[in-house]
N, C-alpha and C positions, 0 to 999 in steps of 0.2 A: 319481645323475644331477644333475649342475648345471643349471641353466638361467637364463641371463641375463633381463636385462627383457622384450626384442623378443621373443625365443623364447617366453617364458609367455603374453607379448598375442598372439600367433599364435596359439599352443593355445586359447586361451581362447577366439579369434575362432572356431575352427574348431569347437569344441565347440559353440558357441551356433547352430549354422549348422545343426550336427546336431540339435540340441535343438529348434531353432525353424526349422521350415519356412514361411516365406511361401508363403500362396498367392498365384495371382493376382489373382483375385478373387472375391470371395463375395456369389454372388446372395443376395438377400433375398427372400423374398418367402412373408411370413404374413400369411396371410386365413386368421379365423378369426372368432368372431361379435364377441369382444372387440376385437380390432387388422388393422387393416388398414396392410401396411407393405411396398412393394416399392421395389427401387432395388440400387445395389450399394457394398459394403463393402469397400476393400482395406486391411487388416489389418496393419498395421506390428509392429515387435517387442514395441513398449509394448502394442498394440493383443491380439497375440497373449497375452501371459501375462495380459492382465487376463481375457481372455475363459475360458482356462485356469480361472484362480481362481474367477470368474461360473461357471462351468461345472462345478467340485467343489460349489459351493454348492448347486446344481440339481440334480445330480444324487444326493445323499447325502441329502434332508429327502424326507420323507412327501409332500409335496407336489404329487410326480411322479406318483405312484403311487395306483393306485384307490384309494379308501377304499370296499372292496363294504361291504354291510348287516351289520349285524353283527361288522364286522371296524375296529378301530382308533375313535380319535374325534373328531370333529369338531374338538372343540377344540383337538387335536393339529394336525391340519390347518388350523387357519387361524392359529396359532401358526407354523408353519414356512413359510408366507405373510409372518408380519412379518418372520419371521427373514431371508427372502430379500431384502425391502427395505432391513431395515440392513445386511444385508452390502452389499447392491449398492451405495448410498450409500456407505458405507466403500470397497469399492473403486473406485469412482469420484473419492472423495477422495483417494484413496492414491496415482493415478495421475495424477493430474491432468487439466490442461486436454489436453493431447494425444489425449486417447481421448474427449473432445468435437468434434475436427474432422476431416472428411471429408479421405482421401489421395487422391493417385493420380486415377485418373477416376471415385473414386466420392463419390455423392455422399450415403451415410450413414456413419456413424460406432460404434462401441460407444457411446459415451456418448450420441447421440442412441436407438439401438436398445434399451438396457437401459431410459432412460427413459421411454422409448414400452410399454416391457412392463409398464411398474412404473406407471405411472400409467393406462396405460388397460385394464390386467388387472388385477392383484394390489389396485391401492387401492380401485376400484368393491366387488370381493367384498369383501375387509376389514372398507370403511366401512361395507357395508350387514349383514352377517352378524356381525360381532363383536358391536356393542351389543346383536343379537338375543337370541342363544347369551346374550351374559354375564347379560341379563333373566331368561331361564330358567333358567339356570344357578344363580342367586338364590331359586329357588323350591324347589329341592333340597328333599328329605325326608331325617334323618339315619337312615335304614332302608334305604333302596338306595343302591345303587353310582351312581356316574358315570355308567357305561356305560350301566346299566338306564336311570337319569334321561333321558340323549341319546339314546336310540333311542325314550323314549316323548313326545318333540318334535315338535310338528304339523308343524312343517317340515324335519323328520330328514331326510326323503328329498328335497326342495326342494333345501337344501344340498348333500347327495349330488351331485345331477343338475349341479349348477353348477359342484360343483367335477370333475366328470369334462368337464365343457368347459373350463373352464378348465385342467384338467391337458392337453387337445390343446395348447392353444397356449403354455405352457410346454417340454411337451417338444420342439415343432417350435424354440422358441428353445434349447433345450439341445444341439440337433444342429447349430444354426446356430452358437453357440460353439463345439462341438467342432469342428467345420470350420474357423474361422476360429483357434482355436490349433494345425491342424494333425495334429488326431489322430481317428482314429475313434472314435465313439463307444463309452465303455466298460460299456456297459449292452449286454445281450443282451436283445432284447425277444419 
């Protein structure tokens, strides 16, 4: 099958049409102890695949996911916390200025929203929990495990509690990308 220039920028327009649903638009609106963020988001094609990308990042790290007692560690968890900020950063860079400004009649943005998540969720726990952990962490005995170490942490369960607040308002942002790239959510919950 041949196909001239015009014929392949059709196909390719068509596919992308397929591939990338615009919505109309996507309500916002996360309250939760961390963020308070309501307003509306209309989603452009740039807007859609970053949110896509933000949206494998989120949903594939520990992060999301309880950390019950006993099970997984801390340090993991606040590890795939930084991870989520340099990706986000990264794809914010990648995409540019366009997924910082508000389309259509809305008047937030991905790059306003992912910002708002990353500074007044993820940095607060970070800043305040990381040094903790890494202090203790330092105190280690070479006769136990890690694991052992982190569960006999006066604040084991502290962190625990925090990070299953802070994992609501993550995942309520992960649903909110997924909508906004057009797809249902790929997590069964």
């Amino acid at each position: 099958m041949n196909l001239n220039k015009s014929d392949l920028t059709a196909r390719l327009k068509d596919a992308r049409a397929i591939l990338i649903k615009k919505p109309k638009k996507v309500k916002v609106d996360l309250q939760t102890p961390f963020l308070k963020l309501q307003g509306c988001w209309e989603a452009d094609e740039v807007e859609q695949r970053a949110a896509w990308e933000l949206y494998v990042e989120m949903v594939t790290r520990i992060a999301l996911e309880e950390l019950k007692h006993g099970e997984g560690l801390l340090r993991d968890a606040l590890t795939a916390l930084q991870e989520i900020f340099t990706e986000t950063r990264q794809i914010l860079r990648n995409y540019g200025p366009t997924v910082a400004r508000p389309k259509g009649e809305g008047n937030l943005s991905l790059g306003v929203i992912a910002v708002a998540v990353l500074n007044s969720t993820i940095r607060p726990v970070v800043a305040k929990w990381h040094p903790l952990l890494l202090a203790y962490e330092d105190t280690k005995k070479v006769k136990i495990s890690v694991a052992e170490h982190e569960a006999a942490w006066e604040h084991n369960a502290e962190l625990r509690a925090v990070l299953v607040d802070l994992q609501k308002t993550l995942q309520q942002y992960s649903l909110l990308l997924a909508e906004a790239a057009g797809i249902p959510p790929l997590k069964i919950a």
